[in-house]
N, C-alpha and C positions, 0 to 999 in steps of 0.2 A: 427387729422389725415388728414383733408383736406389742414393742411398749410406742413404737411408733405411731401404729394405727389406732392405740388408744387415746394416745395424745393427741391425735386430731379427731376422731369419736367426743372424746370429752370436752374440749375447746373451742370446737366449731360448729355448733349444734345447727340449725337450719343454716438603785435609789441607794443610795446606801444604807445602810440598816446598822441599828445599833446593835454590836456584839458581848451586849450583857446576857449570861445566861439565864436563864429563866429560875426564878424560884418558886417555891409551890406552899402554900398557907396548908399545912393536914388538915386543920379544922372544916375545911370547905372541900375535902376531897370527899363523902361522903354525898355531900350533898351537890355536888357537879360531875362529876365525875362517870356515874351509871347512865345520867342521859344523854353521853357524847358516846358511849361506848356500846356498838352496835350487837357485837360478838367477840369473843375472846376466847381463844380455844390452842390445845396444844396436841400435833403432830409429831408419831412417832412411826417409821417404817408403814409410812402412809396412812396410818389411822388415827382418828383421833381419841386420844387417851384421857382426854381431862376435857371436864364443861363446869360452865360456872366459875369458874375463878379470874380474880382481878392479874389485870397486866403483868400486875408486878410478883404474883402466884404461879403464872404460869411463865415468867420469865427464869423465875427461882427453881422450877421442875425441868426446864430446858437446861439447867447449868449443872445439874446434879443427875440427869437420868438420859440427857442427850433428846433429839427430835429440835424442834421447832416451833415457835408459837404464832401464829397469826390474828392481829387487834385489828376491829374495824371499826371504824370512826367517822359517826354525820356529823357536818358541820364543828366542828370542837371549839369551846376560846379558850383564851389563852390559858383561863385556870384549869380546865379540864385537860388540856392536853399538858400543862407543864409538868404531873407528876411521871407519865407516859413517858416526857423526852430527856427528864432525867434518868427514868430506868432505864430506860435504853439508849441514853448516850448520843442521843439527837443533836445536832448540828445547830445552835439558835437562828441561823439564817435558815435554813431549811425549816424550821417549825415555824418561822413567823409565817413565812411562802406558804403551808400549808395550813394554816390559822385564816390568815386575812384571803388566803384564794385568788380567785383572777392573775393567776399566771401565764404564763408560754406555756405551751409543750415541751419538755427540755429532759435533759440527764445530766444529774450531776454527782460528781464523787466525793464525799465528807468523811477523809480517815476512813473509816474500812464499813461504811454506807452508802448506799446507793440510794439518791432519791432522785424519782422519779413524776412526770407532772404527765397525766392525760387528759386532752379536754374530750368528754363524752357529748355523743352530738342525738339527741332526738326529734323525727319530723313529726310536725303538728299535724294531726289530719283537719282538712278542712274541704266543707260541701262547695266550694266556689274561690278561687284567689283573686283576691281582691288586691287596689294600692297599700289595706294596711293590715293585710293577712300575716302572722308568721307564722315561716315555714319552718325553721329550724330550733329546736331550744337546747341549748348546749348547760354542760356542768361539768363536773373535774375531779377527777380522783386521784390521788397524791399516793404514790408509793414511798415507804422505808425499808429497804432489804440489806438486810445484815445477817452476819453471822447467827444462825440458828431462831433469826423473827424478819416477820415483815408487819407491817401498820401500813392499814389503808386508809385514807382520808378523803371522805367522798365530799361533798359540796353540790345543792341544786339538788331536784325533785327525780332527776332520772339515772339512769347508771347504776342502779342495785347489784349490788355483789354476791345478795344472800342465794340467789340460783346457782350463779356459780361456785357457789364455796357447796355447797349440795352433791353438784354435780365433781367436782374435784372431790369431795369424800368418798363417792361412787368408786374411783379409781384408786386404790391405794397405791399401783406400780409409778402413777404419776406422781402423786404426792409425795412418796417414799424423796424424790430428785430435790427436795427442800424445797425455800423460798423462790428459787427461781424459778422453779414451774410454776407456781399462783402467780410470780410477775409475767411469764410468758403467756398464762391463762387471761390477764387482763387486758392485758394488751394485743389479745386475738379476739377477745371480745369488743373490745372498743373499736379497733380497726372492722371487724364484721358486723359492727353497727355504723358505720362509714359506708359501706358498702350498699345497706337497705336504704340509709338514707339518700346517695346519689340517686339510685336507681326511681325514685320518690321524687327528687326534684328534675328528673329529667322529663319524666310526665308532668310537672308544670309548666317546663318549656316549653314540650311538643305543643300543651295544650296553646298557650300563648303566641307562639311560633305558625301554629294554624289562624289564628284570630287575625295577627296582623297579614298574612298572607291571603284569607279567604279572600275571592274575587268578587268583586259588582259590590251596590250599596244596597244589592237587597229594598230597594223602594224607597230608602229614607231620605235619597237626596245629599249632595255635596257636606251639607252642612252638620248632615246627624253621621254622616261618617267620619267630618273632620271632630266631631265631639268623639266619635266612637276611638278614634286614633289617639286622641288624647287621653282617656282612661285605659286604651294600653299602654301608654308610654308609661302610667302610675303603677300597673301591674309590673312592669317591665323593670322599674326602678327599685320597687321592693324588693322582686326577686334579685336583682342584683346584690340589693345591702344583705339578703340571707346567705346567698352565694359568697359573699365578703366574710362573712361570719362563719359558714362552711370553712372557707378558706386555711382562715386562722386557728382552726382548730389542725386541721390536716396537717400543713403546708411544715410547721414546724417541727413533728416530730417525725420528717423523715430522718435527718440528723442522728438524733436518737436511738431508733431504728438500727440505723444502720450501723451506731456502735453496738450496738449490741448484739448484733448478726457478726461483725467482723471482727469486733478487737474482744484478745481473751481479756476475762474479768472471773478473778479468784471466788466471787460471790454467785457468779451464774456456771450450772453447772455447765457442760462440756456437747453433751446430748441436747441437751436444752437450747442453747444457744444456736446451736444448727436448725430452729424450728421460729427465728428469730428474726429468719431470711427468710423463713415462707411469709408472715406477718407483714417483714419490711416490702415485700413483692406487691403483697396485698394493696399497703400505704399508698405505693409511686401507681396501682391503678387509679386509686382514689382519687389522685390528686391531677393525676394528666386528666381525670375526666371534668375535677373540679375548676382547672383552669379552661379547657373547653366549654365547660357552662359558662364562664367570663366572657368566653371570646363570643361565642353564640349569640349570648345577650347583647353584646357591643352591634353587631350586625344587624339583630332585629328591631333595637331601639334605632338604630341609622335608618333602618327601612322603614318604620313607624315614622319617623320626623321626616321625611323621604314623603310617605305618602300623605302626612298632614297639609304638608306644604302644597300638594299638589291637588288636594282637595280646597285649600285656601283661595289659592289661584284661579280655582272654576268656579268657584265663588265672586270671587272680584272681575271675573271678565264677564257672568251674567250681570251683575250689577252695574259694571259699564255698559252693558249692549242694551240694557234695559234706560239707564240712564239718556243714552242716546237718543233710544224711541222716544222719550214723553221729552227729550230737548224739543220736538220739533212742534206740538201742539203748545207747547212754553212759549215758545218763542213769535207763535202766527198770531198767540192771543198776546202777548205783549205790545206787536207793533199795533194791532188792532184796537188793542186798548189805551193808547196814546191822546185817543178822539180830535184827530185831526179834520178841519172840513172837506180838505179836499185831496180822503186818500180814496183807492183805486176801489171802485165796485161799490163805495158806501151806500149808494143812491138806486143800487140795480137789485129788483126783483128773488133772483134768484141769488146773490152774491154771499148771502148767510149760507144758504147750505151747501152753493160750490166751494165755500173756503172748507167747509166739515169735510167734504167729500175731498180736498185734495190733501189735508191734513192725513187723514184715515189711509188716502193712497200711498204718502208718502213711509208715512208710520209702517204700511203692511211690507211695502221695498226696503225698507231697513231691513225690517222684521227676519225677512227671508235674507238677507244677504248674511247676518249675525247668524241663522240657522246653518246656511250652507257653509259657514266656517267654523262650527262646531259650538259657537260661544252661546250659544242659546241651547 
């Protein structure tokens, strides 16, 4: 129980592909090789016993004194990481996936490794969401867990590992459980960075969610509402394509997940794995809440076109009602302006301003009749 409560102390703080393997030029490993490689360090009964040494130094001290090494890796290409996957016996489908990046979510088994793909997701702060704000920035971190190493392969600005490799040295009773606690570690972190982000774009909903619900037009009139309805439908659309982007980060690795919670694997220890379901638990909040942002948006963009259109409408019935009224002074000075000699009143005194004055009367009986039916 007591390594239990550490382990959550420590981890949860607030195409086809060509299968040629890779070969690796020496002369150029010197000079690629130290800027892909983050940290490199080796684990023995949870502490770490060795710093400073190359992969394939502290791969050679795990084989001869027992522990574990764990290599962290930004961005790698292919020459940097080829000396890496032939030390440790990397899968060339699996090293291209974590070279070029932009993958699924996934877990996959290559002979007696485990790799593993997480998309990490960070929300953008921003003073106002606009139609081309982004809310979400995602990046990916690539697990190899094998007997006695793991290699992380991070990709994209956010997702740092080096806190939690920190913090995982803080605990040595965690550490001591091998590579599968640093897998279970990232993957409690990635999923508890899933979490801050929902709860981040849900206050953009609500925010939007109020806008398109607020009632009255506030003064501005049919028409600067129907404009207002239409730069939420733009806010509304954004958010949707970040919420899609949410999605596909989530949506996949519950799979994953979930073998990892359920089915034994000689590489994860035993203890560890039981802590794999709290994670996976985590994931399937995430994502029922992820797919309720979908459905939400579906409803308020319906009620947004919903109420453009009905701003539209009150628009074009004053513009008929209005219409109507100046038909009728159109039309008295049309026949009047014909200059025929012998039309009605041409010749009488008062016969100019009785026609203004019945124009004016008829125009005001419109007038009111358009009013008491709302369309004015």
């Amino acid at each position: 129980m007591s390594m239990i409560r550490d382990l959550r102390a420590v981890v949860r703080p607030a195409r086809r592909r060509s299968k040629t393997p890779y070969t690796y030029d020496a002369t150029v490993r010197a000079q690629h090789l130290n800027s892909a490689v983050v940290d490199c360090g080796v684990y023995r009964d949870g502490r770490r016993v060795s710093d400073r040494v190359s992969p394939a130094e502290a791969m050679a001290e795990v084989r001869e004194q027992g522990g574990f090494a764990w290599i962290g890796l930004h961005e790698p290409t292919e020459n940097e990481f080829a000396e890496i996957a032939a030390e440790f016996g990397l899968h060339p489908l699996a090293v291209e996936d974590a070279v070029h990046a932009h993958q699924r979510p996934k877990l996959e088994r290559y002979d007696d490794t485990l790799f593993t793909v997480f998309k990490t997701v960070h929300y953008v702060e921003h003073t106002e969401l606009t139609a081309t704000s982004e809310v979400v920035e995602t990046g990916e971190v690539m697990c190899f867990t094998g007997a006695g190493f793991i290699v992380t392969v991070r990709h994209g600005g956010q997702g740092s590992l080096r806190t939690l490799r920190h913090r995982l040295q803080d605990d040595p009773g965690l550490l001591s459980k091998g590579p599968s606690a640093v897998l279970h570690a990232i993957a409690d972190q990635v999923v508890d960075g899933y979490l801050a982000v929902a709860e981040a774009m849900q206050d953009d909903i609500d925010e939007v969610e109020i806008d398109v619900f607020s009632s009255g037009t506030n003064g501005k009139g049919a028409s600067a509402t129907a404009a207002g309805k239409s730069g939420d439908a733009g806010r509304i659309y954004q958010l949707k394509r970040e919420v899609l982007e949410f999605k596909r980060a989530v949506s996949p690795l519950l799979r994953p997940m979930q073998q990892l919670s359920e089915r034994p694997m000689r590489l994860v220890d035993p203890e560890i794995q039981a802590y794999f379901r709290d994670v996976a638990d985590h994931l399937a909040r995430v994502n029922e809440q992820v797919l309720s942002f979908d459905d939400l948006l579906n409803s308020i963009l319906q009620a947004n076109l919903a109420q453009a259109a009905v701003a539209q409408n009150e628009d074009m019935r004053r513009i008929t009602a209005w219409a109507a009224i100046f038909a009728v002074p159109t039309m008295i000075a049309g026949i009047y302006g014909m200059n025929f000699e012998f039309m009605p009143e041409t010749h009488w005194r008062y016969g100019y301003p009785a026609v203004l004055l019945l124009t004016a009367g008829i125009c005001v009986v419109i007038h009111r009749g358009f009013k008491r039916n709302g369309w004015l």
